[in-house]
mmCIF file of the N, C-alpha and C atoms, coordinates in Angstrom:
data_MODEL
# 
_entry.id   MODEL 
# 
loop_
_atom_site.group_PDB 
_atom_site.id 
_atom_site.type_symbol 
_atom_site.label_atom_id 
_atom_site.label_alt_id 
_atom_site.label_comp_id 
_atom_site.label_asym_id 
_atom_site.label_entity_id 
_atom_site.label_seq_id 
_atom_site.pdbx_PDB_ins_code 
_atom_site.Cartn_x 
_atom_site.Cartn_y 
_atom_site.Cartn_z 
_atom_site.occupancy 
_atom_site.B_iso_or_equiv 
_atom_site.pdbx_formal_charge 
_atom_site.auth_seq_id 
_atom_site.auth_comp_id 
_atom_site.auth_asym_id 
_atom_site.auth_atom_id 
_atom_site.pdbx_PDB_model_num 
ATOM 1   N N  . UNK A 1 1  ? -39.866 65.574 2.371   1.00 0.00 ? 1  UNK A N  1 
ATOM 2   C CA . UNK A 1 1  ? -41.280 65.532 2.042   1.00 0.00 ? 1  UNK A CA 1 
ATOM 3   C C  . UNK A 1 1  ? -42.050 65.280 3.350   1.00 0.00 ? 1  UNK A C  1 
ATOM 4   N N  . UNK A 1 2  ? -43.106 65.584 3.723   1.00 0.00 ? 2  UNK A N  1 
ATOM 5   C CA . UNK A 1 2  ? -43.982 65.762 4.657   1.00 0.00 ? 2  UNK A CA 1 
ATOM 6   C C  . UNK A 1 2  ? -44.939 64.496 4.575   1.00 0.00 ? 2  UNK A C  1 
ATOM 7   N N  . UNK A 1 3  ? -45.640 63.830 5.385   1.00 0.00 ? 3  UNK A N  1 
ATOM 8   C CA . UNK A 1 3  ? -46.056 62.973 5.408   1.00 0.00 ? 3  UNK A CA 1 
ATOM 9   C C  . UNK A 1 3  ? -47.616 63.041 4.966   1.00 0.00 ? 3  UNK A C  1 
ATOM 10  N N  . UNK A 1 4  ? -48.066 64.062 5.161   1.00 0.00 ? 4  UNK A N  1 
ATOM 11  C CA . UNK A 1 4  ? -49.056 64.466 4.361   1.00 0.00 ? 4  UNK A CA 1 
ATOM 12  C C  . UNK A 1 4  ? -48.640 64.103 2.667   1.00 0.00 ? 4  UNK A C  1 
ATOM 13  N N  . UNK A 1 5  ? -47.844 64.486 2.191   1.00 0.00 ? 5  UNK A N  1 
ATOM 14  C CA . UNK A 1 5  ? -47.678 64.659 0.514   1.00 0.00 ? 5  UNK A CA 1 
ATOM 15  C C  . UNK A 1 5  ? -47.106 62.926 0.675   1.00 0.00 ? 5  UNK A C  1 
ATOM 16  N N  . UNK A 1 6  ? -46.747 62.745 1.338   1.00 0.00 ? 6  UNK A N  1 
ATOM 17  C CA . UNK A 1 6  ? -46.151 61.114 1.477   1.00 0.00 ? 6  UNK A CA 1 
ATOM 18  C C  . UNK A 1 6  ? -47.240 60.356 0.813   1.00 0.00 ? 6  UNK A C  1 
ATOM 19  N N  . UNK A 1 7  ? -48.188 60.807 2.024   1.00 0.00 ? 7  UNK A N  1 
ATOM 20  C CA . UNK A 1 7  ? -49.478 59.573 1.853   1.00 0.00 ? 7  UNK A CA 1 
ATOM 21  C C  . UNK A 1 7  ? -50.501 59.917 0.345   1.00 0.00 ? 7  UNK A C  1 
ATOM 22  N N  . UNK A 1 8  ? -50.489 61.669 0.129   1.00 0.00 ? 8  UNK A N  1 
ATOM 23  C CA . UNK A 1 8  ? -51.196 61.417 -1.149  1.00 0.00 ? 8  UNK A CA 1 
ATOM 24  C C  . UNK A 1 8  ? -50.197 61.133 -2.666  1.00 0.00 ? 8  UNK A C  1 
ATOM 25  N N  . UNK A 1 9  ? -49.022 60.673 -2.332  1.00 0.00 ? 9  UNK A N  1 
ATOM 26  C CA . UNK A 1 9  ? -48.320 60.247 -3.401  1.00 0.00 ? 9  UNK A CA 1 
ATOM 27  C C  . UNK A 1 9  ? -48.311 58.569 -3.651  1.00 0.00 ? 9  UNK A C  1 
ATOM 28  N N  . UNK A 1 10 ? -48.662 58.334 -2.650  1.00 0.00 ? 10 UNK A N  1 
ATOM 29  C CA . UNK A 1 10 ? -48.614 56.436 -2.542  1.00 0.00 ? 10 UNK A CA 1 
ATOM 30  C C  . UNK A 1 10 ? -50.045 56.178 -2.912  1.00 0.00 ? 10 UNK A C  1 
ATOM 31  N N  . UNK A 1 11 ? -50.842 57.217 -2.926  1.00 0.00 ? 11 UNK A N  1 
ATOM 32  C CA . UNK A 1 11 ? -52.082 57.312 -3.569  1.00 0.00 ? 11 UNK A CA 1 
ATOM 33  C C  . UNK A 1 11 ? -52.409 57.741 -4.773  1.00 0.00 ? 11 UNK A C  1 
ATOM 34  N N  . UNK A 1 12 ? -51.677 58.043 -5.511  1.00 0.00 ? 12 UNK A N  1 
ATOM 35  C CA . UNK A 1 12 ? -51.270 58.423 -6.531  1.00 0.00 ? 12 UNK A CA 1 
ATOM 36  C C  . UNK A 1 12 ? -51.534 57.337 -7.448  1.00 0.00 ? 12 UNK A C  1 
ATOM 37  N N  . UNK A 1 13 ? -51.874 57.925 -8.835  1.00 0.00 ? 13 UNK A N  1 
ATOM 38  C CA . UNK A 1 13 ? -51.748 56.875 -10.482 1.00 0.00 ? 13 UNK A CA 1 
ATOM 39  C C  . UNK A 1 13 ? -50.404 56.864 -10.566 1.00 0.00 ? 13 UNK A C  1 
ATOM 40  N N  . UNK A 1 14 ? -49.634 57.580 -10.997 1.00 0.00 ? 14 UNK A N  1 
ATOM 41  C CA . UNK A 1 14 ? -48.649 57.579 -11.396 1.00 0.00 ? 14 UNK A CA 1 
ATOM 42  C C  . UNK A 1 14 ? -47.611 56.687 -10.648 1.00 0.00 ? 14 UNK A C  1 
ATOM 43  N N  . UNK A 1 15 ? -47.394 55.598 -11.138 1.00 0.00 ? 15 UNK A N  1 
ATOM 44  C CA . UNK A 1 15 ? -46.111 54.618 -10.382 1.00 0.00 ? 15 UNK A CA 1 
ATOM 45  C C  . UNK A 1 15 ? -45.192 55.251 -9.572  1.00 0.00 ? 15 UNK A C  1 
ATOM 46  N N  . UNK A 1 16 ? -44.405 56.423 -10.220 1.00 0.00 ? 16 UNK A N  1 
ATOM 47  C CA . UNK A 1 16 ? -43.078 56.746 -9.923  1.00 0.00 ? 16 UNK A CA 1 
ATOM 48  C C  . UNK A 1 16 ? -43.525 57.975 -8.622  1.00 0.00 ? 16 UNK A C  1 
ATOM 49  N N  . UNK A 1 17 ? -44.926 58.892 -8.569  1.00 0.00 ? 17 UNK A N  1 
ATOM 50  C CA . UNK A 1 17 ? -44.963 59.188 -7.461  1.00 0.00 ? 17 UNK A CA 1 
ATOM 51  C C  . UNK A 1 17 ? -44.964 58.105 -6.269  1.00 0.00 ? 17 UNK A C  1 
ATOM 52  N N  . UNK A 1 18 ? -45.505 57.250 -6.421  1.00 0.00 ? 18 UNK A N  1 
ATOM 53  C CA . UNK A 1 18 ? -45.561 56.012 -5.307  1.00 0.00 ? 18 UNK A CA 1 
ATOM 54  C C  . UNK A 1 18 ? -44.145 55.720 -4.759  1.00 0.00 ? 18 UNK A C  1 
ATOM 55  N N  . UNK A 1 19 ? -43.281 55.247 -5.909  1.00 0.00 ? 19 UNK A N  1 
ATOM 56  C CA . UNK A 1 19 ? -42.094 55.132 -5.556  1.00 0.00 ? 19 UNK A CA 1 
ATOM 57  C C  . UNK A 1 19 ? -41.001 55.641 -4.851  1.00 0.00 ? 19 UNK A C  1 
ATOM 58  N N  . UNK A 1 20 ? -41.584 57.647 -5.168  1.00 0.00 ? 20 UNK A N  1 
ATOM 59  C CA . UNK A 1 20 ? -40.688 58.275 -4.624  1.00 0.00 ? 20 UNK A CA 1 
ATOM 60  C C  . UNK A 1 20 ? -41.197 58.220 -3.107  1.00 0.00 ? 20 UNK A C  1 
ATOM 61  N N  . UNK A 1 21 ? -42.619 58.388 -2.974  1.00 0.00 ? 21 UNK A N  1 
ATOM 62  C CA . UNK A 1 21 ? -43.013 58.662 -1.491  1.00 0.00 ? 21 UNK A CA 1 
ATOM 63  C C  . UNK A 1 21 ? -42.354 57.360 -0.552  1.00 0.00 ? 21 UNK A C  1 
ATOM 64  N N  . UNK A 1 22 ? -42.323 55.660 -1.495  1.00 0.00 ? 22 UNK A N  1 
ATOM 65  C CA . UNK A 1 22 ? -41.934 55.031 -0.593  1.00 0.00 ? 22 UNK A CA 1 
ATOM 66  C C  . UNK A 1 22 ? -39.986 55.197 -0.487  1.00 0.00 ? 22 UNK A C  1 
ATOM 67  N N  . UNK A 1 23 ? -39.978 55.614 -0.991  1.00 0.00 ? 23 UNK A N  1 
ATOM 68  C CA . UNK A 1 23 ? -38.533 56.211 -0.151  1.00 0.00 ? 23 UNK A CA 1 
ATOM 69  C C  . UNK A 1 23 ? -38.120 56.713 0.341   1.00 0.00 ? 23 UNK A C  1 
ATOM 70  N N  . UNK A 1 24 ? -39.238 57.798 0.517   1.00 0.00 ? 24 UNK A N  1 
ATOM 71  C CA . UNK A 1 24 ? -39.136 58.983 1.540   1.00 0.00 ? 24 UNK A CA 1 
ATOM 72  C C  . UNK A 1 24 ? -39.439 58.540 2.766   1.00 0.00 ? 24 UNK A C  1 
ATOM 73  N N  . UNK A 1 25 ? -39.954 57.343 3.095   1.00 0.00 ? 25 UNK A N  1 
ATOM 74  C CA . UNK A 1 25 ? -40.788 56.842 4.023   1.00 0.00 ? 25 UNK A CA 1 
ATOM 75  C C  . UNK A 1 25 ? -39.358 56.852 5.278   1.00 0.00 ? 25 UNK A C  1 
ATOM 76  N N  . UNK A 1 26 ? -38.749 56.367 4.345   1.00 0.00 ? 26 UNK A N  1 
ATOM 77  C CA . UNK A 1 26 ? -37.077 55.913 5.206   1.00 0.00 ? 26 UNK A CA 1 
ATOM 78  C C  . UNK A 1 26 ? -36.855 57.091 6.464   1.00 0.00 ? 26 UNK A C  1 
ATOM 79  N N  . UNK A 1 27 ? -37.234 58.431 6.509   1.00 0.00 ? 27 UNK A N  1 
ATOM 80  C CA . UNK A 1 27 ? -36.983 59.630 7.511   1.00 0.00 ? 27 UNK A CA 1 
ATOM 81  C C  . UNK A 1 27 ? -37.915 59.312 8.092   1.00 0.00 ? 27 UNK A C  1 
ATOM 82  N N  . UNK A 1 28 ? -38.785 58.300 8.189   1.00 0.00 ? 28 UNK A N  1 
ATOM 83  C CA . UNK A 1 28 ? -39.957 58.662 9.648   1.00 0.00 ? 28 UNK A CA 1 
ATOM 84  C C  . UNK A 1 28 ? -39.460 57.150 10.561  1.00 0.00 ? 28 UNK A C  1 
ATOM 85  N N  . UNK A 1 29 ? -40.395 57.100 11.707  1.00 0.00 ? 29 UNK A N  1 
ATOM 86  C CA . UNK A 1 29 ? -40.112 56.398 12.625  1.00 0.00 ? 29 UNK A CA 1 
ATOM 87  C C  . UNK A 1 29 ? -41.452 55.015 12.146  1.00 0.00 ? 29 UNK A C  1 
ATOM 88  N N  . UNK A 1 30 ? -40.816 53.572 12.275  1.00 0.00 ? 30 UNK A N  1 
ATOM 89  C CA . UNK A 1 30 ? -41.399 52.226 11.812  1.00 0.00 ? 30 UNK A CA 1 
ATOM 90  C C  . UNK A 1 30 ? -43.076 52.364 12.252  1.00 0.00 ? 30 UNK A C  1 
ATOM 91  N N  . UNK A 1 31 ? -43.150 52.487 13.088  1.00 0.00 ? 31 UNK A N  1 
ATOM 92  C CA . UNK A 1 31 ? -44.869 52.993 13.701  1.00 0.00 ? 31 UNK A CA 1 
ATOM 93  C C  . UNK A 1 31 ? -45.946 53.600 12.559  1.00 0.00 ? 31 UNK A C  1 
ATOM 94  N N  . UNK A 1 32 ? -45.145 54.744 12.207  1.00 0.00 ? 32 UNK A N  1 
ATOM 95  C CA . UNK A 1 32 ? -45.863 55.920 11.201  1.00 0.00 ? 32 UNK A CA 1 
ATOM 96  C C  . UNK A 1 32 ? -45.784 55.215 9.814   1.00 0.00 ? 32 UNK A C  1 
ATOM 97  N N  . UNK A 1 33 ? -44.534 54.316 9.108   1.00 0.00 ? 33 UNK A N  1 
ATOM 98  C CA . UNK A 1 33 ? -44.303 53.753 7.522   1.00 0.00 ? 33 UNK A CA 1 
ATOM 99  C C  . UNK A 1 33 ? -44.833 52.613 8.063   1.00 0.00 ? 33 UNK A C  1 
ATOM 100 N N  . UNK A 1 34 ? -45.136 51.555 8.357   1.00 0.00 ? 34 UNK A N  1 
ATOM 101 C CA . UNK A 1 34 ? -45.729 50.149 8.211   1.00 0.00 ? 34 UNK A CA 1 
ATOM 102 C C  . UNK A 1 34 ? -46.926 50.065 7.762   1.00 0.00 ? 34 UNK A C  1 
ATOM 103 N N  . UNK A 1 35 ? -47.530 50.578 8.506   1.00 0.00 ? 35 UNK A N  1 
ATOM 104 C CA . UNK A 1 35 ? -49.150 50.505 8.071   1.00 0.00 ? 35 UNK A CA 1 
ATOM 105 C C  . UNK A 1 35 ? -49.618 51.463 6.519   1.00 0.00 ? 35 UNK A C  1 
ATOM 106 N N  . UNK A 1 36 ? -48.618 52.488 6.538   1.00 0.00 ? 36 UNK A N  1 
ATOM 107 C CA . UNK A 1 36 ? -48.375 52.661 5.131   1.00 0.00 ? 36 UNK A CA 1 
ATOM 108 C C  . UNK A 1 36 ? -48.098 51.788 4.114   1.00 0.00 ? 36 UNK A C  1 
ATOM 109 N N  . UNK A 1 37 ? -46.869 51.316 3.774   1.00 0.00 ? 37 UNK A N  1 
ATOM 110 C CA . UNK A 1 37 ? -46.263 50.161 3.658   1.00 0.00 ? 37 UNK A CA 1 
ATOM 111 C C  . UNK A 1 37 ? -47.384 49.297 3.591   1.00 0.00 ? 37 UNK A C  1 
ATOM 112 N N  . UNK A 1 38 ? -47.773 48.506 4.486   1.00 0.00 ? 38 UNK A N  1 
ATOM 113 C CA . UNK A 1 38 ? -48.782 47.407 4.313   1.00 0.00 ? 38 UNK A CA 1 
ATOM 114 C C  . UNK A 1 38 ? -49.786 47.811 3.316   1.00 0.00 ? 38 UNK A C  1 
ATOM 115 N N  . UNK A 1 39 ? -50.640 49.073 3.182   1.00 0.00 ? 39 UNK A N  1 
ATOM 116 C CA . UNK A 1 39 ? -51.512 49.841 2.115   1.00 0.00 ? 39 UNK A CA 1 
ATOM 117 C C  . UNK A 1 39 ? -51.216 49.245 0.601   1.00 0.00 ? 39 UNK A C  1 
ATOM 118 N N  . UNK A 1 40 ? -49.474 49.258 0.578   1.00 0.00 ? 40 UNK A N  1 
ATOM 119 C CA . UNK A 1 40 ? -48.872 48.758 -0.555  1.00 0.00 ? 40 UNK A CA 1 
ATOM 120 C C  . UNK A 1 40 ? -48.644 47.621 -1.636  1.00 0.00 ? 40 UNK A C  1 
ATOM 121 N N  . UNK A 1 41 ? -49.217 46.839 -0.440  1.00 0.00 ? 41 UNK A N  1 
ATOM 122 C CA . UNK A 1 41 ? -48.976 45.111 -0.483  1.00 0.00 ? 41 UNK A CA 1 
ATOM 123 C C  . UNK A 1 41 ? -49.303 44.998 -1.871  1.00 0.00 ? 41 UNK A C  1 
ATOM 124 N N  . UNK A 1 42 ? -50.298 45.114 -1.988  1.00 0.00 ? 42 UNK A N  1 
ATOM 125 C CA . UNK A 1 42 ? -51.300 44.729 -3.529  1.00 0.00 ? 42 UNK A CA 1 
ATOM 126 C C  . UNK A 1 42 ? -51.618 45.516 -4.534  1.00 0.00 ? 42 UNK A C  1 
ATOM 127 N N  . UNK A 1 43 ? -50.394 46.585 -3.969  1.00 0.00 ? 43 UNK A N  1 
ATOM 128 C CA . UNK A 1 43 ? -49.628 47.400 -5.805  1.00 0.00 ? 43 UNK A CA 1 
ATOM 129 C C  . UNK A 1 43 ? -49.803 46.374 -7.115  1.00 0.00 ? 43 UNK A C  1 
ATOM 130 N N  . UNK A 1 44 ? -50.837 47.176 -7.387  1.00 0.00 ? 44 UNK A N  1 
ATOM 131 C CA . UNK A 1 44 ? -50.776 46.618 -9.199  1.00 0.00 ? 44 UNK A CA 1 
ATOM 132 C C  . UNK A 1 44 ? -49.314 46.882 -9.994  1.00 0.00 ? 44 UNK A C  1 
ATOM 133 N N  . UNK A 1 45 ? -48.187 47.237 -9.171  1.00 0.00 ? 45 UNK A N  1 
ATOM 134 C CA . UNK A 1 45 ? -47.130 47.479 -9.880  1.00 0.00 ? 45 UNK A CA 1 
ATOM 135 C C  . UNK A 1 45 ? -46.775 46.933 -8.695  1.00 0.00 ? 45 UNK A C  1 
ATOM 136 N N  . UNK A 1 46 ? -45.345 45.660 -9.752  1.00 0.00 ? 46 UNK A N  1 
ATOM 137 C CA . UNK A 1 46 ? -44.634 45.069 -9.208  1.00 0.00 ? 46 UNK A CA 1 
ATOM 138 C C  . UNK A 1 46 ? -43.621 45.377 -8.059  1.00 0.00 ? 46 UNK A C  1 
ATOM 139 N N  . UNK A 1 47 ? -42.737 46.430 -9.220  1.00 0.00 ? 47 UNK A N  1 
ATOM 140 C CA . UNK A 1 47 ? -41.915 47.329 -8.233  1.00 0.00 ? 47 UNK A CA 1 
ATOM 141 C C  . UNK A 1 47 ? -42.205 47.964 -7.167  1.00 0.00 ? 47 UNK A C  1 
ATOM 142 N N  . UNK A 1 48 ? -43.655 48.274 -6.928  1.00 0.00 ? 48 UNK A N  1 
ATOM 143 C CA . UNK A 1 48 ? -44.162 49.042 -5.705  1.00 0.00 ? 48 UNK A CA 1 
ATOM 144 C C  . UNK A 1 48 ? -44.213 47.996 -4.546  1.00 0.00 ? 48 UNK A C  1 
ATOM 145 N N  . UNK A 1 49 ? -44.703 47.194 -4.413  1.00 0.00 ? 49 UNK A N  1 
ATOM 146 C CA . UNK A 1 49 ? -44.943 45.591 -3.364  1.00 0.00 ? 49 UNK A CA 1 
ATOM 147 C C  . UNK A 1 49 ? -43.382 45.544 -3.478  1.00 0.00 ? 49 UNK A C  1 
# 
């Protein structure tokens, strides 16, 4: 997945797109997923934080 579709999936309603994008996150370099990641913190869904 492309990091473009990354970021509008963690933006996403749907929980389980969120979920998948944050696993996809795992192929990029810590620089590019953190500050993503951090976006996450205060997921109204548990599993997402």
């Amino acid at each position: 997945m492309e990091l473009h579709q990354i970021e509008n999936n963690l933006n996403s309603s749907d929980p389980q797109n969120r979920i998948k994008a944050i696993t996809e996150l795992r192929h990029y370099e810590p620089d590019l997923v953190v500050p993503l990641l951090k976006g996450r913190m205060y997921d109204q869904e548990f599993v997402i934080r």
